[in-house]
N, C-alpha and C positions, 0 to 999 in steps of 0.2 A: 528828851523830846523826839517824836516820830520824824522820821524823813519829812520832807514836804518840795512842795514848789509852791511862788507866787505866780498867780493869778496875772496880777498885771505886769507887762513887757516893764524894761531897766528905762526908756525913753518914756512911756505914760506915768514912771513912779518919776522920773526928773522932773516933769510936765508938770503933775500934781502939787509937788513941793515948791515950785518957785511959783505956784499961785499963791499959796497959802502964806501966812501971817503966823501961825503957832503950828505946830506940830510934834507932837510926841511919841516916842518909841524906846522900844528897850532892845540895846547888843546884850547878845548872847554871850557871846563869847566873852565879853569885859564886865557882864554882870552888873551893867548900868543903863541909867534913866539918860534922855538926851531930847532935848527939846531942838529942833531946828533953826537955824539962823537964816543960812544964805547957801547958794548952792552958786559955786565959779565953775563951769566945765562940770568937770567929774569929780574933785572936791566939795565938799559938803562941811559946814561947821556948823556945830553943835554947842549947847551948854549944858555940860552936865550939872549933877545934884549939888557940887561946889562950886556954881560957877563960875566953873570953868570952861574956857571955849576950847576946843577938842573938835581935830579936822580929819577927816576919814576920806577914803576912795570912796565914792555909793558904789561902783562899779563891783570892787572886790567885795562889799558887803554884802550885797543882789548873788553875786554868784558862789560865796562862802556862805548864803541861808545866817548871814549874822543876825539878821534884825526881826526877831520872835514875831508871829505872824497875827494882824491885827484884824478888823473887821472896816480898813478902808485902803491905803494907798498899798500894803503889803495883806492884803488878801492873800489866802494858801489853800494850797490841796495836799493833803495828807497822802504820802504814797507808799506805806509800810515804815518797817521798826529797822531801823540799822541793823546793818550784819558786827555784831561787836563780839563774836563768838569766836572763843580761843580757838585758834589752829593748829597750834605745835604743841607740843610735849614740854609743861611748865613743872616737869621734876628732873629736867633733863638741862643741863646750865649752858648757854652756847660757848665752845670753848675751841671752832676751829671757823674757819673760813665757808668752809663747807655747811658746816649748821649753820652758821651765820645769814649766807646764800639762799640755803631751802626754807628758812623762817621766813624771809622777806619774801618772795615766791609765793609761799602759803597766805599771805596776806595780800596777793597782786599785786606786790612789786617785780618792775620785770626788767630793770636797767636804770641807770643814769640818765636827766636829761638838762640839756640846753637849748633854749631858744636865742638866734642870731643871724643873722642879716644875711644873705645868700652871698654879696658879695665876700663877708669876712667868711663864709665856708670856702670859698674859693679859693683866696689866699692861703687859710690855714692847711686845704688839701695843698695846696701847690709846695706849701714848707713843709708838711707832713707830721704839724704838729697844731694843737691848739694852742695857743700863748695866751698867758695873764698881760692886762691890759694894759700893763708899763712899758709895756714893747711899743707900741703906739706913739706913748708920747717920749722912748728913749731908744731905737732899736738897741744901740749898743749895749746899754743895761747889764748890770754885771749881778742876775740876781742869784752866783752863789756864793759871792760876796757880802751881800746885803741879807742872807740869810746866817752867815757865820755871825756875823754881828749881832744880827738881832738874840739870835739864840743864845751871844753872851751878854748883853746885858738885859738887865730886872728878872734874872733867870729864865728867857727867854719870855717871859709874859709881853704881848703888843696887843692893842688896843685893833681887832683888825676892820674893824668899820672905818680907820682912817688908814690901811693897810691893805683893803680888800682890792686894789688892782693889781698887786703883785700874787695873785690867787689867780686859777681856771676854778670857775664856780660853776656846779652842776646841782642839780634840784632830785628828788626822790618823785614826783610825781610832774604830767608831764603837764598840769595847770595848775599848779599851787600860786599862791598871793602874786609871789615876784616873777612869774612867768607871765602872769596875767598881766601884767605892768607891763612887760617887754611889749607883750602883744598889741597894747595901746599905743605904744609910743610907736610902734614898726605901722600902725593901722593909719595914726595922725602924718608918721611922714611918707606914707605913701611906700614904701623901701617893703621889698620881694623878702622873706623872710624862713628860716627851716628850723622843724623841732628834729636836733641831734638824738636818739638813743643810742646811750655807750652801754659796753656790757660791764657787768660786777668784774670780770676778772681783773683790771688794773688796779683794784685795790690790794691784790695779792701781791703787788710789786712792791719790793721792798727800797728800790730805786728812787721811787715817789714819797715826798712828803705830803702824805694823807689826812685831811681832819675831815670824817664823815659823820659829825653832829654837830658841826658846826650854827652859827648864828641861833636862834631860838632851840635849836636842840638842845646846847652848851647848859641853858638853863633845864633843861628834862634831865640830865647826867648828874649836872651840881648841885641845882637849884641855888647858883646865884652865876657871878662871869661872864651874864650877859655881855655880848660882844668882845669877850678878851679870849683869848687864844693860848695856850702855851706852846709852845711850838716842838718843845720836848715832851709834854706830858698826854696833850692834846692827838698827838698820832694815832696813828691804828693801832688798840691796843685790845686785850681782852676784857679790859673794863668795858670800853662800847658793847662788844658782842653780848655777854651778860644784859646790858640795857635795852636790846633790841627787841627781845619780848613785848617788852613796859610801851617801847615806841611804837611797833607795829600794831598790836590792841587799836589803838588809837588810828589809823590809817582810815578808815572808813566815815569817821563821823564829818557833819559838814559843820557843826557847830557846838564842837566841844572846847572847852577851852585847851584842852593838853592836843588836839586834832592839830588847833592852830599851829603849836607849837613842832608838832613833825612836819605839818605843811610847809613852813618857813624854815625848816633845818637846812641845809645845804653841807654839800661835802667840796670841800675848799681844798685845790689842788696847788700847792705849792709851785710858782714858775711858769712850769706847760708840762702838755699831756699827749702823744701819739695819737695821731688820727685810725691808727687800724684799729683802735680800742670801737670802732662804729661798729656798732648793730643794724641801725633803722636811718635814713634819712626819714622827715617825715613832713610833706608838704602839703596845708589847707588846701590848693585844687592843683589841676591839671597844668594851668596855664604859670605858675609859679613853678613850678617841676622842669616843665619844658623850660622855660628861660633861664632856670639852673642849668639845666644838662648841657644849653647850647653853650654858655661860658664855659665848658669844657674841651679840652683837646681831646681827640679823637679816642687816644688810647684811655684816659682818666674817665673819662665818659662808658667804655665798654666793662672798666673796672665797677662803678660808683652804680650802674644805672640798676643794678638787681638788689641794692642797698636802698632802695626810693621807692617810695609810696606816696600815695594821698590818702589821710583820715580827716575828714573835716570834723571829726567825733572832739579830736583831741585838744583842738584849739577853740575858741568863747562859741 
């Protein structure tokens, strides 16, 4: 299917929906029918073709072009053909860090991103690290402890959807699904917010325990493992870089199913991760930038402030 936009704003399709009593539409991406129930917030639930009730973001659906364009409440305008056109040299096998780099590049990848609350940049500048989120609720935390262990028992396989705070989690695009998510919740409580760009070379550290296909990737690699990790197997290895081809193809679409699947990849950093790995601070407007900089010490501030910008491009 062609690119497209709807017609009507994300607020006139909420509008339209809690008036109505039936409503019918088809996900793209899930390749199913869904009649409308009820809309709470920004949740929405449906009944699919087995009635089944099935509850979605409309938010991330609105803005991932999920839902096939109809002739009422998703009205669209067709804006050309995807760019799905290979980039790189696909008899050429990625087999170094370096090709790895320029394939993603060739496909507009341009760094690593996080989205997260100005004050925890502040903090994480002032320790000079970014920390997995067990730090919070343990400072003392002993996670290379708790990685020797894990790695010996079930041969290091952990389930990390119940594991994922002893991760720094970084995204491949700087609004994919779960960014988008952060952005609402930073929107509903009101809290100053920054998209971090880090650069590719931390994954060249061998220092680091690396898993950069993580979460829906894991399923593009195995095709099954959703949400499980190995924490031996699962590293930076040259299996990934071989996969990166396969992944990046897909980079562009708004509503493919395999698209979803690199959108929601994430590269899961074991523990914490060095704040000099920054490329880009990157702040929605002026007035969130400045109240970052002023929570800076003088010296941190003459450091940090040629690392900052405003895209309002890059956030909803």
């Amino acid at each position: 299917m062609d690119k497209f936009i709807y017609l009507h704003s994300l607020d006139d399709i909420k509008n339209g929906l809690s008036e109505r009593q039936d409503y019918h539409l088809y996900h793209l991406v899930d390749d199913i029918n869904l009649r409308y129930v009820s809309l709470q917030g920004d949740f929405v639930t449906f009944i699919n073709d087995e009635d089944e009730k099935q509850m979605f973001s409309l938010s991330h659906m609105y803005t991932k072009k999920a839902i096939r364009p109809d002739d009422d409440l998703f009205r669209a305008h067709y804006i050309g053909v995807h760019d799905n056109a290979v980039k790189h040299d696909v008899s050429k096998t990625i087999t170094s860090y370096e090709d790895w780099e320029k394939t993603l590049k060739a496909y507009g990848f341009d760094g690593f991103y996080m989205l997260i609350s100005v004050d925890d940049l502040v903090n994480n500048l002032q320790a000079g690290y970014f920390y997995a989120n067990s730090y919070k609720k343990n400072p003392t935390i002993k996670m290379d402890e708790i990685f020797v262990k894990k790695t010996q028992q079930h041969d290091g396989l952990i389930n990390f959807k119940d594991n994922i705070n002893h991760f720094v989690r970084l995204h491949y695009r700087p609004k994919d699904d779960m960014l988008v998510a952060f952005y609402q919740s930073f929107k509903r409580l009101n809290k100053d917010k920054v998209l971090v760009r880090l650069t590719f070379d931390f994954i060249k550290n061998e220092h680091y325990h690396i898993y950069p296909l993580a979460n829906c990737g894991l399923d593009l690699i195995y095709d099954a493992a959703f949400y499980q990790l190995n924490l031996k197997r699962d590293n930076v290895t040259l299996h990934h870089f071989e996969k990166f081809d396969y992944v990046a193809q897909f980079s562009s679409y708004d509503n493919h199913r395999h698209s979803t699947m690199t959108r929601t990849a994430e590269v899961l950093v074991y523990d914490k991760l060095p704040t000099h790995f920054i490329d880009q601070l990157i702040f929605e407007n002026e007035e969130e930038k400045s109240r970052f900089l002023d929570k800076l010490s003088k010296e941190k501030r003459e450091k940090i402030q040629h690392h900052s910008s405003v895209d309002q491009s890059l956030f909803i």
